[in-house]
C-alpha positions in Angstrom: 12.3 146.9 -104.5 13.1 143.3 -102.8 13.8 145.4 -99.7 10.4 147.4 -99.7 8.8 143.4 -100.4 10.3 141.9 -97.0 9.6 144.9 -94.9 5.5 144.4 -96.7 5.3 141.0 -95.7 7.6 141.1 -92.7 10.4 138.8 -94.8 13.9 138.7 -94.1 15.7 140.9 -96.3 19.6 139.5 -97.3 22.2 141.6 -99.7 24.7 140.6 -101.3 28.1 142.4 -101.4 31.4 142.1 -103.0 32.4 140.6 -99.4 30.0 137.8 -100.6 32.2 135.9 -102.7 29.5 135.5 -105.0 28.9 136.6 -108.5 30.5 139.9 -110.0 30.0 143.5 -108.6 27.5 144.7 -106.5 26.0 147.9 -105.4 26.9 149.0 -102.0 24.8 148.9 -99.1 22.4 152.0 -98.6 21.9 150.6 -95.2 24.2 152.6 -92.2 24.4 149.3 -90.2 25.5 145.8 -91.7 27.4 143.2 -90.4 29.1 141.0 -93.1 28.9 137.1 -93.4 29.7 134.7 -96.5 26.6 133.7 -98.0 26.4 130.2 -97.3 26.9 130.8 -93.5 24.0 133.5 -94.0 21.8 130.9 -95.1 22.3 128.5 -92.7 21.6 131.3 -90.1 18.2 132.5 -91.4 16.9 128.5 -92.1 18.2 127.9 -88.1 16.5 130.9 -87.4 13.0 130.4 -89.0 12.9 126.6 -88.4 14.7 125.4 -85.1 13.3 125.2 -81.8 15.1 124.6 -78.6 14.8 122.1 -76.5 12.7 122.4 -73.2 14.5 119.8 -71.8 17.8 121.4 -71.8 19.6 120.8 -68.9 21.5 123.8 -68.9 17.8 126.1 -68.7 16.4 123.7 -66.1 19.5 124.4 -63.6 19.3 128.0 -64.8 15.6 128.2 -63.5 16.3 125.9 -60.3 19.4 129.3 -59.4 16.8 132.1 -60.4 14.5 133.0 -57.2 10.4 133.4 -57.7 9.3 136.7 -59.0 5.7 136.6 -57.0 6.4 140.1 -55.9 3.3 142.4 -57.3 5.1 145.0 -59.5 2.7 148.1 -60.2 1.8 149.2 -63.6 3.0 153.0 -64.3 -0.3 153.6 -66.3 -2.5 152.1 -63.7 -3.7 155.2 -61.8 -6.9 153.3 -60.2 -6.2 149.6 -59.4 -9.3 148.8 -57.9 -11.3 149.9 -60.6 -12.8 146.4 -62.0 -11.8 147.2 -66.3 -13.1 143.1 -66.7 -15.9 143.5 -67.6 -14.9 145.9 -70.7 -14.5 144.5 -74.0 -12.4 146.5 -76.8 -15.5 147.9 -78.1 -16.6 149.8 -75.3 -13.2 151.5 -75.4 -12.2 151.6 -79.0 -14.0 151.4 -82.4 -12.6 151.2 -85.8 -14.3 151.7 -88.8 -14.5 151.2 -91.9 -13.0 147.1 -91.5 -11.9 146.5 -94.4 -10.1 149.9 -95.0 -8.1 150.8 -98.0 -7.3 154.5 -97.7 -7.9 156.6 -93.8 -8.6 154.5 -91.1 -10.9 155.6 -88.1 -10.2 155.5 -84.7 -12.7 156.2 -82.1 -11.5 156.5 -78.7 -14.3 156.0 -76.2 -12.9 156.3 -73.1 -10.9 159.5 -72.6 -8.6 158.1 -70.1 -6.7 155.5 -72.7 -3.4 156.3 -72.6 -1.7 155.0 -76.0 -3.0 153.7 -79.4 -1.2 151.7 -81.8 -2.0 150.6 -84.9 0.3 147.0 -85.3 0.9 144.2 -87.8 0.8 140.2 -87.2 3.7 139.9 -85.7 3.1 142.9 -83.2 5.5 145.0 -85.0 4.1 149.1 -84.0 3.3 150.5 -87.5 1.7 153.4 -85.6 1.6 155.1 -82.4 -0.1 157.4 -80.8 0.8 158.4 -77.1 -1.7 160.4 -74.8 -4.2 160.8 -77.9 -6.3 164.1 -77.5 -8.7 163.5 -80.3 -11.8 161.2 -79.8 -11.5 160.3 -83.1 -8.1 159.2 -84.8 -7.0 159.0 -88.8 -4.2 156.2 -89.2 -3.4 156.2 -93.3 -3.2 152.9 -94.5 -3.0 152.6 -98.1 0.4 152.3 -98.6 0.3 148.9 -96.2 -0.2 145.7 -97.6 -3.7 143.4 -97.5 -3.6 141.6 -94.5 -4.5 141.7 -91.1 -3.4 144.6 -88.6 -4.9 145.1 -85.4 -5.6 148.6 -83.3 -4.4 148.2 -79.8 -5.2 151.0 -77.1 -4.4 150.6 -73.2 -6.8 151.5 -71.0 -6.5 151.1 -67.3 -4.1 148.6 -66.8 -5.5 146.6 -69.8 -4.8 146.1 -73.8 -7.9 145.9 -75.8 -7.2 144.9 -79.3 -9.7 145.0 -82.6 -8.7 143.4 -85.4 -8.3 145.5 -88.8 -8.5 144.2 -92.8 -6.4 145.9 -95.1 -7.7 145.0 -98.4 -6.7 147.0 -101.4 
């Protein structure tokens, strides 16, 4: 349950195990990939990791940038087919609309431009809940009722370009 709760709300999820040192015995991982670490170094880790920020001033990274030579070199997009084609002017409704915002159950996806390539259907932290690639259907059903109420946001590319709508989960 704890599990299902960070993967909801994007938490950090931490087990304990009889490597712990801590408490009596516990259930073994169902996981099939764990590395182990005592607890207190494992809460040390996940603070350092959720609440330290490195230094731009580091020496070290300004010598590191000085060695690295300038990427201005244009490197072509594989998905853009017509680079002259001026896509600037779009906005993410004249290529994607999703309805009903708030969903609770099926959500919509109309794609209006035949050529976008993918669709995704992501959470706050970009983390791909959905994906479609090469859709063939103008109109696309993502099932959401199982996510959590928060914000989500529909991303389809589209000639060289992400347009992004945002979507309400709301139970």
């Amino acid at each position: 349950m704890t599990r299902a709760i960070a993967l909801a709300t994007n938490g950090a999820y931490l087990f304990l195990t009889d490597d712990s040192g801590v408490g009596n015995v516990h259930i073994k991982p169902t996981t099939d990939k764990y590395e182990v670490e005592k607890l207190n170094d494992a809460i040390v880790r996940v603070v350092k990791q959720y609440t330290q920020m490195p230094d731009c001033n580091n020496p070290q990274w300004a010598k590191q940038n000085k060695d690295t030579e300038p990427s201005d070199k244009f490197v072509p997009n594989p998905y853009d087919e017509n680079p002259e084609e001026n896509t600037t002017k779009l906005t993410a409704a004249d290529t994607i609309k999703a309805y009903p915002n708030p969903c609770s159950n099926i959500l919509k996806v109309d794609i209006r431009k035949s050529e976008v390539k993918d669709v995704y259907f992501v959470d706050m932290t970009g983390k791909t809940l959905f994906s479609i690639n090469a859709p063939r259907k103008e109109i696309i059903n993502f099932d959401v009722h199982n996510l959590s109420t928060g914000i989500y946001f529909v991303k389809a590319y589209y000639k060289g370009k992400w347009f992004s709508e945002k979507i309400i989960v709301k139970k």
